[in-house]
FIGUBA-382542 format. One record per residue (C-alpha): residue number from 1; x, y, z. Coordinates in steps of 0.25 Angstrom, whole numbers, plus 5000, padded with zeros to 4 digits. Layout:
residues N
nr;east;north;up
NUM;X;Y;Z
...
//
This chain:
residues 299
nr;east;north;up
1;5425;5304;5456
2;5414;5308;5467
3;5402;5314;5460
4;5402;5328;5469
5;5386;5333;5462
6;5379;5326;5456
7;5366;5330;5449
8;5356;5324;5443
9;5346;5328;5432
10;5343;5343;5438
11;5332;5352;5436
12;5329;5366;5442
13;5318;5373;5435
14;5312;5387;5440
15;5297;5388;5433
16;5299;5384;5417
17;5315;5388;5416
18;5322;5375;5419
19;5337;5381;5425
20;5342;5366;5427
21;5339;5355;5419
22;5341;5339;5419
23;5355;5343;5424
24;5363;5332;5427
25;5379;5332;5432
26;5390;5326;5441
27;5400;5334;5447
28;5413;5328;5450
29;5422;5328;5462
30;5435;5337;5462
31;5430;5343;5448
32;5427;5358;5445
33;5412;5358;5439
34;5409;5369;5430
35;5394;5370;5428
36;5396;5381;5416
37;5383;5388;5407
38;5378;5400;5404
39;5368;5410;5413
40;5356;5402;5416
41;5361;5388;5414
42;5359;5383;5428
43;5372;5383;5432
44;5367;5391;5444
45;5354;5384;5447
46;5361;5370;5446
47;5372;5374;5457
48;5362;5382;5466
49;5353;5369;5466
50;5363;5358;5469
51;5367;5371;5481
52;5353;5369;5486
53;5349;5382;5482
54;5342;5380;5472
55;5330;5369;5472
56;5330;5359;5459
57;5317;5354;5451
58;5323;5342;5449
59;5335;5332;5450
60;5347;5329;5460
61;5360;5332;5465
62;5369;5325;5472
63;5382;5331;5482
64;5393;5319;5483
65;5381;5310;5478
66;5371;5313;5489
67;5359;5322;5490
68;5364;5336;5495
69;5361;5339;5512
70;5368;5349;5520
71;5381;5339;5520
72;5383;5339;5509
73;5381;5356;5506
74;5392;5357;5514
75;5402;5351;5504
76;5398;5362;5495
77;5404;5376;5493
78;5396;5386;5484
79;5395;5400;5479
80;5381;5402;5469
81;5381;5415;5473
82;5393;5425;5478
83;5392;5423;5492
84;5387;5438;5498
85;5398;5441;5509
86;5398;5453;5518
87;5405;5462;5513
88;5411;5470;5526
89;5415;5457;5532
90;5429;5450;5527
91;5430;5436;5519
92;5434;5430;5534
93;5421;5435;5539
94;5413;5431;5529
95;5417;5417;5528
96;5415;5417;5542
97;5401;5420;5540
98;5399;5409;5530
99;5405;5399;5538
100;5396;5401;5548
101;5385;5400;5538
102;5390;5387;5534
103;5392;5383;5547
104;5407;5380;5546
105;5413;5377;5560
106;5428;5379;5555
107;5428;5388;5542
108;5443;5388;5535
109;5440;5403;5531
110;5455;5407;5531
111;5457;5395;5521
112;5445;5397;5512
113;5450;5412;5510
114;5464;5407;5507
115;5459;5397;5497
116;5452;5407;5489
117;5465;5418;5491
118;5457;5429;5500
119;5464;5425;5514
120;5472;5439;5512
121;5459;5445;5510
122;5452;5437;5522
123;5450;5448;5532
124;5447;5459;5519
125;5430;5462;5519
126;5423;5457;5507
127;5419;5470;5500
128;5431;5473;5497
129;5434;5459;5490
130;5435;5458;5473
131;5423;5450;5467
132;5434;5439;5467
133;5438;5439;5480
134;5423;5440;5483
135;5422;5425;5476
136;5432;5419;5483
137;5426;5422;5496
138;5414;5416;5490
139;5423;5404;5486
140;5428;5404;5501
141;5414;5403;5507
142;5412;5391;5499
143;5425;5385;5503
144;5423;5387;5518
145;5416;5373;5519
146;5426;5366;5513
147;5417;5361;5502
148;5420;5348;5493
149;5412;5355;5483
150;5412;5371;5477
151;5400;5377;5468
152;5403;5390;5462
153;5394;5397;5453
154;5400;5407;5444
155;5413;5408;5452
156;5419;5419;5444
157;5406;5426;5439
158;5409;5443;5439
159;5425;5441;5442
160;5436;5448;5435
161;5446;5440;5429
162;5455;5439;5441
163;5444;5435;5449
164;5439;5424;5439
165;5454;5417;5438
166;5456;5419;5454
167;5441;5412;5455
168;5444;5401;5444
169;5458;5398;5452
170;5451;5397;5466
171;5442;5386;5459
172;5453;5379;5454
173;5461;5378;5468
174;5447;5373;5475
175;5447;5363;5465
176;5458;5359;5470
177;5457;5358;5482
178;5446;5346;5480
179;5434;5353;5480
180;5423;5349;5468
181;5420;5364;5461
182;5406;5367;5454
183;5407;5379;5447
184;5397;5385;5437
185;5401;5395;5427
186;5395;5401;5414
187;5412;5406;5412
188;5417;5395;5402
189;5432;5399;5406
190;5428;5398;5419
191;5423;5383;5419
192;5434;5378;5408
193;5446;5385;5418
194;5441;5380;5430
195;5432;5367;5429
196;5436;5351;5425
197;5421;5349;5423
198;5408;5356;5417
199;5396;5354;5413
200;5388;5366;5403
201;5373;5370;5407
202;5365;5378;5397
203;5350;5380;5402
204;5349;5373;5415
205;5355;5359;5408
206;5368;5353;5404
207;5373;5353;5391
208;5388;5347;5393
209;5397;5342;5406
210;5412;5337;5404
211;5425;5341;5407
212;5432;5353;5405
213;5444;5348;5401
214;5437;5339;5391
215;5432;5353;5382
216;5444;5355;5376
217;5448;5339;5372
218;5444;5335;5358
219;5443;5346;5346
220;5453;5358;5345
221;5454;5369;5338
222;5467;5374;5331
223;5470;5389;5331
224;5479;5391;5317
225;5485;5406;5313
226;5495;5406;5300
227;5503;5419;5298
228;5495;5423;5286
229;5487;5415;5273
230;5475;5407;5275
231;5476;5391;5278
232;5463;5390;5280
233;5462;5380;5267
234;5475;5372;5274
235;5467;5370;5288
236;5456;5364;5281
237;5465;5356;5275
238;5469;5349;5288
239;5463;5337;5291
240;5462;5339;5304
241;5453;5349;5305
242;5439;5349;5307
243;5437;5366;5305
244;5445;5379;5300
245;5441;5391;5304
246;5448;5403;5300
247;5447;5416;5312
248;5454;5430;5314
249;5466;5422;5318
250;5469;5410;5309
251;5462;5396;5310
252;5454;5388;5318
253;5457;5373;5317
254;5446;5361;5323
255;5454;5350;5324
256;5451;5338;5323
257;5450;5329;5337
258;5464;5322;5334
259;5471;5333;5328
260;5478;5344;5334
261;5487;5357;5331
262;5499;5349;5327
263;5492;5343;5316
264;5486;5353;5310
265;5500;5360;5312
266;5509;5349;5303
267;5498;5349;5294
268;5500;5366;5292
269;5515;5365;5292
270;5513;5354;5282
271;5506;5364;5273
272;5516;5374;5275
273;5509;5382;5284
274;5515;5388;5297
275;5506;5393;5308
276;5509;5404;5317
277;5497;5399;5328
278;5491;5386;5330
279;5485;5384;5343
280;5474;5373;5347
281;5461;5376;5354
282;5456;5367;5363
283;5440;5369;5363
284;5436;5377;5375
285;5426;5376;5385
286;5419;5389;5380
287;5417;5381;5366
288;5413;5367;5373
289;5402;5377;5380
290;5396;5385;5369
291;5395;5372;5358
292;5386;5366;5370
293;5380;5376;5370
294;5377;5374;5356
295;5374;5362;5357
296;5364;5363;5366
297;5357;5372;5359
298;5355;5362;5347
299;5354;5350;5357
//
């Protein structure tokens, strides 16, 4: 699979605060990146220097394996910022007024505004557009070139909930249309709903990169509720479980890797118990995040 960035032992530093350090990643083609840490983690400085906005102290980066030149910039749709529009003029105009910044001969201006569902709204002004709507304009600009690669920094940052699913949904159809995403987030839902890889910054360096599918493999946890009485003595009985912890609820069960709810259910019908709920939780992504996080800390 072609290697779309590529970068190499990082560093930006401003005085004795070190923003980006010794970072190191590959980014996929055809993949949704998710670059996911807290405020102040570098998520912002790492996308605004390989944007060439941002001058580094140290390291490389690399675009489809080359050095980056105006070529190259051109396969790239981003959004650091919200893009300031005029706000008397309507999303046609505006785009217009970014083409001819990026000096696009034949901008698909009605298809951009169709792709992000504001075509109905095209020849509406921008004031009077929702934050979301706004957004999406934002997306459009970037799509205008056509880019094989998008970079959105907190995509959904100040939307309601409606805007935040239709954002999260646009992302998903760029993706598939062929275009390589690189999204960063402090929004765990955000990153788990939306991205196939990530990669977890905490104070300018990075503390974990995988998949995301690959957070919730391996050890589950079984959620267990009895009508009434205690069986707290029975779970811990079951030798398929490494952990019993009793909440308002019922239990929770850690399984061991092999076992799963079926198990532990025979073994409970075997001792005469019927449960009212069992219900497996797969480790999610917000659990993966703060254990690093932790581990880190007594790294």
């Amino acid at each position: 699979m072609e290697t779309v960035l590529r970068i190499e032992h990082l560093v930006k530093k401003y005085g004795r605060i070190t923003a980006v350090n010794d970072l190191s990643l590959e980014v996929p083609a055809g993949t949704v990146f998710g670059i996911l840490g807290p405020n102040g983690s570098g998520k912002t400085t790492t996308l605004g220097i390989i944007l060439d906005v941002i001058n580094r102290t140290g390291g490389e980066y690399y675009w489809f394996e080359k050095k980056p030149d105006k070529s190259i910039r051109k396969r790239i749709g981003a959004i650091l910022e919200t893009p300031i529009f005029y706000p008397y003029l309507t999303a046609v105009q505006n785009l217009k007024i970014v083409a001819q910044i990026k000096d696009l001969p034949d901008p698909d201006i009605n298809g951009v505004l169709k792709k992000v569902e504001l075509y109905d709204r095209r020849h509406d002004r921008f004031k009077t557009y929702s934050l979301g709507m706004k957004q999406r304009l934002s997306i459009a600009s970037a799509l205008l070139c056509n880019p094989d690669v998008m970079i959105l920094d907190e995509p959904t940052n100040g939307l309601d909930p409606q805007g935040i699913a239709e954002i999260r949904e646009l992302i998903k159809q760029i993706a598939l249309d062929g275009k390589t995403i690189i999204l960063a987030s402090h929004l765990l839902d955000e990153v788990q709903k939306v991205c196939t890889d990530f990669c977890v910054l905490k104070q300018g360096s990075m503390i974990y990169s995988g998949k995301v599918e690959d957070v919730s493999s391996g050890v589950a946890m079984v959620e267990v509720r009895v009508p009434s009485g205690d069986i707290g003595e029975v779970l811990s009985g079951f030798e398929g479980a490494t952990k019993v912890e009793r909440d308002i609820h019922g239990y929770l069960v850690t399984m061991q890797p092999e076992k799963s709810a079926v198990d532990l259910n025979k073994y409970l019908f075997e001792q005469g118990i019927t449960v009212s709920h069992l219900l497996t939780q797969k480790k999610s992504l917000e659990k993966q995040f703060l254990e690093l996080l932790a581990e880190s800390d007594h790294a």
